[in-house]
PyMOL Python script that loads the backbone (N, CA, C, O; Angstrom):
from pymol import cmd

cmd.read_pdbstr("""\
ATOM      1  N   UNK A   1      93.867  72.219  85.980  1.00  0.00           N
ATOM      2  CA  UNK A   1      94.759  73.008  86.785  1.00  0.00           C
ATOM      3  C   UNK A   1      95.666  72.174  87.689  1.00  0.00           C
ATOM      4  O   UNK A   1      96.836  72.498  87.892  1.00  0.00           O
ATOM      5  N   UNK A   2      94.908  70.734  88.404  1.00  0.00           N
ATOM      6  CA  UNK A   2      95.794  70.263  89.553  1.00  0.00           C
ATOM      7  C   UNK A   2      97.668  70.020  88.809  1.00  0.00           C
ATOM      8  O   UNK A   2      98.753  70.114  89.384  1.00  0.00           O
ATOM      9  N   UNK A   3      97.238  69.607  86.969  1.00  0.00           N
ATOM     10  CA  UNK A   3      98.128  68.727  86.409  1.00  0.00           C
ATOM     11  C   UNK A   3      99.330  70.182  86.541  1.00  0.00           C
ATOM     12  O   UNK A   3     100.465  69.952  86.959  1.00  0.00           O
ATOM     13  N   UNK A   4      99.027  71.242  86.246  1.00  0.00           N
ATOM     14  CA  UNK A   4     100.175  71.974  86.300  1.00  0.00           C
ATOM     15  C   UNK A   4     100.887  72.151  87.418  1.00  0.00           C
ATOM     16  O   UNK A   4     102.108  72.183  87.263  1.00  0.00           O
ATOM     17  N   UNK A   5     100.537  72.254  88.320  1.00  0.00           N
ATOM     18  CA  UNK A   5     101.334  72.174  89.781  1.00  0.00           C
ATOM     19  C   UNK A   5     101.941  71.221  89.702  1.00  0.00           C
ATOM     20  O   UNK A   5     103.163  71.348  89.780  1.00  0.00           O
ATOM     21  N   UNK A   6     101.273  69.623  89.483  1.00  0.00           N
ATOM     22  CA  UNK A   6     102.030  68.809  89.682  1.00  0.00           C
ATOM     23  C   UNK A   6     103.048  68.819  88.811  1.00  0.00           C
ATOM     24  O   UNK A   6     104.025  68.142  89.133  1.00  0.00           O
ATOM     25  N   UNK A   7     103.091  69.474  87.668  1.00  0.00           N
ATOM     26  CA  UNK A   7     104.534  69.310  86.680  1.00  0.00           C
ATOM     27  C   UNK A   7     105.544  69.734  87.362  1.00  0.00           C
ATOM     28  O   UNK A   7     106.601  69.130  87.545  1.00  0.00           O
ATOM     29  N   UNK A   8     105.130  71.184  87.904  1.00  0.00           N
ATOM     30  CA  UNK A   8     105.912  71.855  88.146  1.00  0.00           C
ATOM     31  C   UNK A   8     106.660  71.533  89.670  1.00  0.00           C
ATOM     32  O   UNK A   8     107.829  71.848  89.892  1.00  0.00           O
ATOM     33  N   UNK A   9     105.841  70.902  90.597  1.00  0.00           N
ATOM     34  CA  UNK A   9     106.540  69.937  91.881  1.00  0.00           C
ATOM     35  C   UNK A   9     107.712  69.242  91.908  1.00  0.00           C
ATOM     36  O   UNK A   9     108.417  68.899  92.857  1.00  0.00           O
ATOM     37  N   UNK A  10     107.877  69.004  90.143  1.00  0.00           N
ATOM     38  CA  UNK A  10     108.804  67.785  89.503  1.00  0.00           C
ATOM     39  C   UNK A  10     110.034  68.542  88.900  1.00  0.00           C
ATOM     40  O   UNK A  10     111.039  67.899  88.598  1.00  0.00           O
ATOM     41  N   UNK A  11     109.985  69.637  88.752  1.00  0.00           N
ATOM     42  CA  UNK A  11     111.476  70.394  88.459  1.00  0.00           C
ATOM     43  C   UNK A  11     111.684  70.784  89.805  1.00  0.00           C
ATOM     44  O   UNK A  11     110.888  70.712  90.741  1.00  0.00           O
ATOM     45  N   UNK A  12     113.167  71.319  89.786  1.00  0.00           N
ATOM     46  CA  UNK A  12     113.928  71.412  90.706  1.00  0.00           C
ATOM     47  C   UNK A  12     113.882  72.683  90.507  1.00  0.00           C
ATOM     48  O   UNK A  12     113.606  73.279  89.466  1.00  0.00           O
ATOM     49  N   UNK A  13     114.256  73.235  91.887  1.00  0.00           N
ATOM     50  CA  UNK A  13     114.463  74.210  92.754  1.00  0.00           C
ATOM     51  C   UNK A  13     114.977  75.429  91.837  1.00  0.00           C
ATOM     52  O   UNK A  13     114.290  76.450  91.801  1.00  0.00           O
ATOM     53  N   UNK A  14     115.970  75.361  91.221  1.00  0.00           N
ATOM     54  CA  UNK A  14     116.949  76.150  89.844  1.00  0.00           C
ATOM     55  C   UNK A  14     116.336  76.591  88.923  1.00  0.00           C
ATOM     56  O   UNK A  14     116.511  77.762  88.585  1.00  0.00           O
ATOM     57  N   UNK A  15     115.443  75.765  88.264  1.00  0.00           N
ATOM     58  CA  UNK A  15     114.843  75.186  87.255  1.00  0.00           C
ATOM     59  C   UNK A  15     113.392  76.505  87.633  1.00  0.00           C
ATOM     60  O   UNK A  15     113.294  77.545  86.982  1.00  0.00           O
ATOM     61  N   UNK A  16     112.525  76.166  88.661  1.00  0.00           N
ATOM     62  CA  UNK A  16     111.617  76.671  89.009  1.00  0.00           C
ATOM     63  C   UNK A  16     112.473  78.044  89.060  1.00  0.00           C
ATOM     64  O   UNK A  16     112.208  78.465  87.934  1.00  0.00           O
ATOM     65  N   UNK A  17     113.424  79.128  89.696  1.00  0.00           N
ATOM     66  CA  UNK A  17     113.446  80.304  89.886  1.00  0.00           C
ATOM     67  C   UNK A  17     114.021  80.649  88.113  1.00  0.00           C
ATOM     68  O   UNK A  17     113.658  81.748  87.694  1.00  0.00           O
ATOM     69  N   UNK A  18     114.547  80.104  87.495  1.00  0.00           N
ATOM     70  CA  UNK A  18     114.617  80.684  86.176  1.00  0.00           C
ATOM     71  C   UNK A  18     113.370  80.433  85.292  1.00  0.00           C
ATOM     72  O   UNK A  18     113.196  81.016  84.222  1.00  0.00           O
ATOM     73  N   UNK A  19     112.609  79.621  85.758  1.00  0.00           N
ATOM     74  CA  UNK A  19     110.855  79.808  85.026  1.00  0.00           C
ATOM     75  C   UNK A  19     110.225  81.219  85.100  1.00  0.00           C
ATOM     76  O   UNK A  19     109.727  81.857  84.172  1.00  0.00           O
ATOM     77  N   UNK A  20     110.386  81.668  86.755  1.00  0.00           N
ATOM     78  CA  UNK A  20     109.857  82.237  87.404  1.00  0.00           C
ATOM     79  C   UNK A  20     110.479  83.859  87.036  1.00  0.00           C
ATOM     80  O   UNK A  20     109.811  84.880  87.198  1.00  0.00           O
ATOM     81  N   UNK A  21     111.663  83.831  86.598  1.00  0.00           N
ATOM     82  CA  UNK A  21     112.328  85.152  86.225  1.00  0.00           C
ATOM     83  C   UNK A  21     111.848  85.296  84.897  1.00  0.00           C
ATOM     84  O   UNK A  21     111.361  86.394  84.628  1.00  0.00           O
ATOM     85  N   UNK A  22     111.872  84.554  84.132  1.00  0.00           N
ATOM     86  CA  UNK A  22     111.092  84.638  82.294  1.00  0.00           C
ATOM     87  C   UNK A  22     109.934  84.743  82.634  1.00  0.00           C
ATOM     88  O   UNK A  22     109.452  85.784  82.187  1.00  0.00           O
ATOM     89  N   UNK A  23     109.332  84.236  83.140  1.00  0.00           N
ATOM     90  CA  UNK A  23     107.294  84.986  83.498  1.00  0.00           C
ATOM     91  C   UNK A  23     107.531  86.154  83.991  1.00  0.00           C
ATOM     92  O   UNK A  23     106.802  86.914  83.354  1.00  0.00           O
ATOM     93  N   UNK A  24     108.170  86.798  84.815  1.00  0.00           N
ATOM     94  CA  UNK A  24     108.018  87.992  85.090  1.00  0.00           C
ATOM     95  C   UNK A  24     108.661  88.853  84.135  1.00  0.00           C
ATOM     96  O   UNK A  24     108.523  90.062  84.323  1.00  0.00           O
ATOM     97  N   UNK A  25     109.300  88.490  83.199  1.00  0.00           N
ATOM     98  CA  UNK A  25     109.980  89.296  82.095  1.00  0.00           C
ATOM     99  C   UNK A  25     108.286  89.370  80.745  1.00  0.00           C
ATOM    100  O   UNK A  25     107.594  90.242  80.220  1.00  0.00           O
ATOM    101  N   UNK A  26     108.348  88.268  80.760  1.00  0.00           N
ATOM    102  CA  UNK A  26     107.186  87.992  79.604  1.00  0.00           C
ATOM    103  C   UNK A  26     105.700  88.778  80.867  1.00  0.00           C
ATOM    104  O   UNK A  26     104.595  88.862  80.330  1.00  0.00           O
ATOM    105  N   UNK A  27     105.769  89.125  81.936  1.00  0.00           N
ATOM    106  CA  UNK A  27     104.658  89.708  82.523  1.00  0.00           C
ATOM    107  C   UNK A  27     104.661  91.294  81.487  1.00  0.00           C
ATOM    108  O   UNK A  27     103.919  91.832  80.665  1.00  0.00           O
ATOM    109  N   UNK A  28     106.052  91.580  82.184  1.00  0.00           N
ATOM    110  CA  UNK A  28     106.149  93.083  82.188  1.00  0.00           C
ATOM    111  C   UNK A  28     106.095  93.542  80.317  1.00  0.00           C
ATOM    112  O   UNK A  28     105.988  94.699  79.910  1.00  0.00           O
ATOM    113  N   UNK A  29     106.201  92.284  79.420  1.00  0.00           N
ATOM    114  CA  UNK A  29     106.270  92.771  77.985  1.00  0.00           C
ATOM    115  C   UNK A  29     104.584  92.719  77.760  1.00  0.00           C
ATOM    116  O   UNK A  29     104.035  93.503  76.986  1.00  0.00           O
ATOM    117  N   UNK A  30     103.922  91.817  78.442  1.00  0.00           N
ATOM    118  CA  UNK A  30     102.716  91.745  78.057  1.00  0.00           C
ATOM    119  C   UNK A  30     101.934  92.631  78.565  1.00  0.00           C
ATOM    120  O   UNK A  30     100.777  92.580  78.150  1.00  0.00           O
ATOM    121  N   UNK A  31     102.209  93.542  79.433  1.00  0.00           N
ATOM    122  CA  UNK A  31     101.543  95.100  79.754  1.00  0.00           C
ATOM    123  C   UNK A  31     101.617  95.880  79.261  1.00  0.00           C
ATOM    124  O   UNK A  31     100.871  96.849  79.400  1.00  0.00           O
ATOM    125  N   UNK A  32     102.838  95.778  78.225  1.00  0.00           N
ATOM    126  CA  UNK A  32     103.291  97.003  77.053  1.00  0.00           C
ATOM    127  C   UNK A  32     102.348  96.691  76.054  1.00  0.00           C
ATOM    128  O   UNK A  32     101.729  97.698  75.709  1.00  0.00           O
ATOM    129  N   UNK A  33     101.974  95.542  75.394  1.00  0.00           N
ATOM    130  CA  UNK A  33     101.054  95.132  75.156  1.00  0.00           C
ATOM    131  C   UNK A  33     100.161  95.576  75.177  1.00  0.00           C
ATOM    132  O   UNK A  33      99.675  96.238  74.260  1.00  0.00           O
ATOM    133  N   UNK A  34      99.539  95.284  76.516  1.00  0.00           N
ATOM    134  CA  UNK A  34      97.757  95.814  76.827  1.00  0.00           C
ATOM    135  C   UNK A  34      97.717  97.366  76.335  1.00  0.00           C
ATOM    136  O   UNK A  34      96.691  97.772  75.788  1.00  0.00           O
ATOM    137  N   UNK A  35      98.818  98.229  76.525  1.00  0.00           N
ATOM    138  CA  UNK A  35      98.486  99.607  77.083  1.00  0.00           C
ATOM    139  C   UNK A  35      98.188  99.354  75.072  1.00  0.00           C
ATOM    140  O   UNK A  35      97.172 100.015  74.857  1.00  0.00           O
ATOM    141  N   UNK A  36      98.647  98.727  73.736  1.00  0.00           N
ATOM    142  CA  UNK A  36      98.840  99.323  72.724  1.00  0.00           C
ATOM    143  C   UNK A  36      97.325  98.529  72.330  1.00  0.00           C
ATOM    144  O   UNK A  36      97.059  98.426  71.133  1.00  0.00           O
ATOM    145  N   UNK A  37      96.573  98.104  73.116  1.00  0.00           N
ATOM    146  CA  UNK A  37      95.348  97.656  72.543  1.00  0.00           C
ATOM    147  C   UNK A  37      95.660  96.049  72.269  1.00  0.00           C
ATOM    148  O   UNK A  37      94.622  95.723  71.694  1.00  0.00           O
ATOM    149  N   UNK A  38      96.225  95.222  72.319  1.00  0.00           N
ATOM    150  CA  UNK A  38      95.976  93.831  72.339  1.00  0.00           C
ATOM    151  C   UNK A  38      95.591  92.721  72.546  1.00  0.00           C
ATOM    152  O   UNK A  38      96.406  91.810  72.692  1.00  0.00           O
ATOM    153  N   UNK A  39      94.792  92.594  72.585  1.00  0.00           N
ATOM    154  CA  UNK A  39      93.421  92.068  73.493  1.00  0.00           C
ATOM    155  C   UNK A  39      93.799  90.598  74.089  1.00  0.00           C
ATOM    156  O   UNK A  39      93.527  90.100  75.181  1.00  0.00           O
ATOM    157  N   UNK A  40      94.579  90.048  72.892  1.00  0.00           N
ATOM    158  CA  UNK A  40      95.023  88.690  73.242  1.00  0.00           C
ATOM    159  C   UNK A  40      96.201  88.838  74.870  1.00  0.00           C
ATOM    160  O   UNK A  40      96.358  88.095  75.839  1.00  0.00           O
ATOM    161  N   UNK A  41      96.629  89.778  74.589  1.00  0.00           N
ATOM    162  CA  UNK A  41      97.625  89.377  75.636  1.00  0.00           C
ATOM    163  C   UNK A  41      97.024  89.345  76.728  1.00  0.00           C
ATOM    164  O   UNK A  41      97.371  88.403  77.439  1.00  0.00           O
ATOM    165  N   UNK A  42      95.832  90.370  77.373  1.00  0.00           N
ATOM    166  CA  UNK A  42      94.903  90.152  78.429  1.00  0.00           C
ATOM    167  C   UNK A  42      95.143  88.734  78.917  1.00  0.00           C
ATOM    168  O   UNK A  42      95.494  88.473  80.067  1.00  0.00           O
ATOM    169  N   UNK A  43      94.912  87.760  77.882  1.00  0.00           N
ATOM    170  CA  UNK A  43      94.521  86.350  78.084  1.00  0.00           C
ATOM    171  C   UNK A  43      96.126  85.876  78.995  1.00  0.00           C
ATOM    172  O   UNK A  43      96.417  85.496  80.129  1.00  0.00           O
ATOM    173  N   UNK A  44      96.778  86.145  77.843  1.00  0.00           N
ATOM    174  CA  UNK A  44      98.065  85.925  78.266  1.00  0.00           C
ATOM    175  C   UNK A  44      98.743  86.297  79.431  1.00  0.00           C
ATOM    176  O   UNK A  44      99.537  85.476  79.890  1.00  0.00           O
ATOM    177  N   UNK A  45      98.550  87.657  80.157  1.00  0.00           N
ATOM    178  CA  UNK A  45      98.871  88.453  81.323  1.00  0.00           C
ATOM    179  C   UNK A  45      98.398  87.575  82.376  1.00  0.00           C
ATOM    180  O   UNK A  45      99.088  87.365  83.375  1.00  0.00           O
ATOM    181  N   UNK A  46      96.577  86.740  82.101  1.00  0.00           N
ATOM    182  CA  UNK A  46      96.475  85.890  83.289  1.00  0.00           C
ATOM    183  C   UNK A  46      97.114  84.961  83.284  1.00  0.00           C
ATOM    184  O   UNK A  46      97.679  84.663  84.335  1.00  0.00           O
ATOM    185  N   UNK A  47      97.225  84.425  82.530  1.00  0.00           N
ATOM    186  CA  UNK A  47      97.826  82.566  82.481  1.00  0.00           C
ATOM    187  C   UNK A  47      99.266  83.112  83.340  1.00  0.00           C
ATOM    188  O   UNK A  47      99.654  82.663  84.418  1.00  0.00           O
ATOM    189  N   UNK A  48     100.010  84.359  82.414  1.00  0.00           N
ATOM    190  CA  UNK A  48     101.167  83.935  83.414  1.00  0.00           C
ATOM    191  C   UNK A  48     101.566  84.617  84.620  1.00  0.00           C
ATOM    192  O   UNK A  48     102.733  84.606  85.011  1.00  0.00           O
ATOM    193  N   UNK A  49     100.619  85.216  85.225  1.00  0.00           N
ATOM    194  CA  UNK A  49     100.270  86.067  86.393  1.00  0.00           C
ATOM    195  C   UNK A  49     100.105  84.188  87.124  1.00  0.00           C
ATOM    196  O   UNK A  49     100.872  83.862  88.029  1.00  0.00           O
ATOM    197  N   UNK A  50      99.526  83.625  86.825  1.00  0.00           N
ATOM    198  CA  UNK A  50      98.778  82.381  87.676  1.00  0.00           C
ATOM    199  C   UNK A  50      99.954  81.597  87.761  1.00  0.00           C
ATOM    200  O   UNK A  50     100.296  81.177  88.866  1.00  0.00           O
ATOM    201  N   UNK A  51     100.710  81.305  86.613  1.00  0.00           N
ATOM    202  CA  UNK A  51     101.649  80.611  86.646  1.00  0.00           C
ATOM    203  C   UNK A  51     102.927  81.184  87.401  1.00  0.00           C
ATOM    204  O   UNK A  51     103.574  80.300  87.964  1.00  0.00           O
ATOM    205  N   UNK A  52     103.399  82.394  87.527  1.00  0.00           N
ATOM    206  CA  UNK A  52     104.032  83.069  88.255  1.00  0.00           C
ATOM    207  C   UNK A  52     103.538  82.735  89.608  1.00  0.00           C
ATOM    208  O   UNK A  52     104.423  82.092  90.172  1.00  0.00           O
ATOM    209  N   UNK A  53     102.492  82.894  90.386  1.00  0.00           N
ATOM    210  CA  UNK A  53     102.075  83.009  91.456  1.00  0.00           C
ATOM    211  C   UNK A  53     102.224  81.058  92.106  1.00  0.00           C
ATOM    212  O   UNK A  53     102.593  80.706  93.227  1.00  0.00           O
ATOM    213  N   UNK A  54     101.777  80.117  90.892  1.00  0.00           N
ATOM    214  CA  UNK A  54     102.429  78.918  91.450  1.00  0.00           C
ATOM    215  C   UNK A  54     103.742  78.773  91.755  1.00  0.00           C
ATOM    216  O   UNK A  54     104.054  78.309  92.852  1.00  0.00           O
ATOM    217  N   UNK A  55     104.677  79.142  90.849  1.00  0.00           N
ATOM    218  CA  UNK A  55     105.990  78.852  91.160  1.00  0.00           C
ATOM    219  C   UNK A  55     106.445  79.865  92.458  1.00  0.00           C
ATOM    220  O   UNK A  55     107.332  79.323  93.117  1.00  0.00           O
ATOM    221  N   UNK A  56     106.204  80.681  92.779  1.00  0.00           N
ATOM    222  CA  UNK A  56     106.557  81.645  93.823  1.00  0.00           C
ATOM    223  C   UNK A  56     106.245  80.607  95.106  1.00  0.00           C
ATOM    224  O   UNK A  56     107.057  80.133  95.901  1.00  0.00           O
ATOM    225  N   UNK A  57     104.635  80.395  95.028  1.00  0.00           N
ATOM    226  CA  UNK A  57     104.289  79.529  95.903  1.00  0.00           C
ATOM    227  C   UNK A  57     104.928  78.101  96.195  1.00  0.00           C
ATOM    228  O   UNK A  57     105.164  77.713  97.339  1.00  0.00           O
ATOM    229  N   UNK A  58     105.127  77.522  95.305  1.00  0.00           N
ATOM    230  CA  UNK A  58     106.237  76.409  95.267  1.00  0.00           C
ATOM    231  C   UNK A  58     107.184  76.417  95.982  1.00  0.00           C
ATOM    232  O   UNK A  58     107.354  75.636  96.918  1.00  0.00           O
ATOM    233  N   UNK A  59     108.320  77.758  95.465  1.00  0.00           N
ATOM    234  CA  UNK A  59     109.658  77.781  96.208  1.00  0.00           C
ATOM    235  C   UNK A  59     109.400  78.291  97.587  1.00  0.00           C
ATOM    236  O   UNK A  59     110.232  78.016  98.452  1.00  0.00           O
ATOM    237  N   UNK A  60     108.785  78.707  97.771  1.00  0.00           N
ATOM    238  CA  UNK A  60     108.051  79.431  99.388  1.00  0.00           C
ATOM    239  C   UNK A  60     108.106  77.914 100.098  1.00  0.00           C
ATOM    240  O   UNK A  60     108.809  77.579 101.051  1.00  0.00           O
ATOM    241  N   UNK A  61     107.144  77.093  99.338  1.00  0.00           N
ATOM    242  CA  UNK A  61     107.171  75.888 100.531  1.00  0.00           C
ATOM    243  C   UNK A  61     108.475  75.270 100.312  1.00  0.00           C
ATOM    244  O   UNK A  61     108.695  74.627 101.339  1.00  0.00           O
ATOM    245  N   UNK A  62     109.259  75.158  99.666  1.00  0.00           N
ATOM    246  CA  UNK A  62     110.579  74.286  99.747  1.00  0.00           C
ATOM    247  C   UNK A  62     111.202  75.409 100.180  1.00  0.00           C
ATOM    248  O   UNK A  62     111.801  75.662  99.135  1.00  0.00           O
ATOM    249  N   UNK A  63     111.488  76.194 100.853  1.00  0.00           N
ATOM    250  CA  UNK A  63     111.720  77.386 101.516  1.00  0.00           C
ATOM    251  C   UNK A  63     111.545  76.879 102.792  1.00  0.00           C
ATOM    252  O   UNK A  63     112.463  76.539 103.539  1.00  0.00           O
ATOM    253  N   UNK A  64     110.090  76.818 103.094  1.00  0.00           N
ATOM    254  CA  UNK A  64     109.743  76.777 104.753  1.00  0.00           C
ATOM    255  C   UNK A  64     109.981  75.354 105.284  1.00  0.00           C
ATOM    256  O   UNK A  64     110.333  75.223 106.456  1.00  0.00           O
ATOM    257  N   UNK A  65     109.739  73.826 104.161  1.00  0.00           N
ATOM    258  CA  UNK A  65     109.869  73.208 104.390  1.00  0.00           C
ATOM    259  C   UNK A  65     111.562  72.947 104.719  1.00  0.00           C
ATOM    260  O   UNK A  65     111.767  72.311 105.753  1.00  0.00           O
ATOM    261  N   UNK A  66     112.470  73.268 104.138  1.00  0.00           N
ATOM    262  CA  UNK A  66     113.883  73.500 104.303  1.00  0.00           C
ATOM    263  C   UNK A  66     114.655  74.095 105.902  1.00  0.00           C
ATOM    264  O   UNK A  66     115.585  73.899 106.685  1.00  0.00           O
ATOM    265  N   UNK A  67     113.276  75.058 105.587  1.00  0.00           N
ATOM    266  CA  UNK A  67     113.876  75.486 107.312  1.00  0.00           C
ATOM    267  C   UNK A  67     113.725  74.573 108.266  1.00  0.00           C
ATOM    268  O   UNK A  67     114.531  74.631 109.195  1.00  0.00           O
ATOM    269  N   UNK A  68     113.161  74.001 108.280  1.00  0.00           N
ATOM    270  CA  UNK A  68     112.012  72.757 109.203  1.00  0.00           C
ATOM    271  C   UNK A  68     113.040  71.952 109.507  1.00  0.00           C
ATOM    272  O   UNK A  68     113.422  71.897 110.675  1.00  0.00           O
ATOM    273  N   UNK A  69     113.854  70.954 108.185  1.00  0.00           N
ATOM    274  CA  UNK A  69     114.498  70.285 108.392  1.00  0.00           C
ATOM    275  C   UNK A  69     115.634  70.430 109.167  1.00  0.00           C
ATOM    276  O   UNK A  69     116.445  69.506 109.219  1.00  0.00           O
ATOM    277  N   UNK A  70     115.806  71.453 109.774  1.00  0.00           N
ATOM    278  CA  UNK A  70     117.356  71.652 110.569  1.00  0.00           C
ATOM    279  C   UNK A  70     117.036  71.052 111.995  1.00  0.00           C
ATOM    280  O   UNK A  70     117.910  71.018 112.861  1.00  0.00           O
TER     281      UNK A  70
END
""", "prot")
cmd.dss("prot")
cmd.show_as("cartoon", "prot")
cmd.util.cbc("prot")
cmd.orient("prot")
């Protein structure tokens, strides 16, 4: 787990909110999913529920850290 954060520390700012808009697109297809019985996507819904929730968290701190710097 630590290695994925750290990948993701290493893209930029841009980069991270258009990750972050395709996981939440690929969230909302993979619930259409669940409702039709797909068991695999379950799997899938977490990984990118988790991965969503890093990058959010990411830009949050280059967010707060940004404010700081003034």
């Amino acid at each position: 787990m630590p290695r994925r954060i750290e990948k993701l520390r290493e893209v930029d700012t841009k980069e991270l909110e258009v990750q972050g808009r395709e996981l939440a697109e690929q969230i909302f297809r993979l619930r259409f999913q669940l409702t039709t019985g797909q068991a695999e996507a379950l799997k899938r819904l977490r990984h990118a529920r988790k991965d969503l929730a890093r990058i959010k968290t990411l830009l949050r701190e280059r967010t707060v850290r940004k404010g700081h710097g003034n």
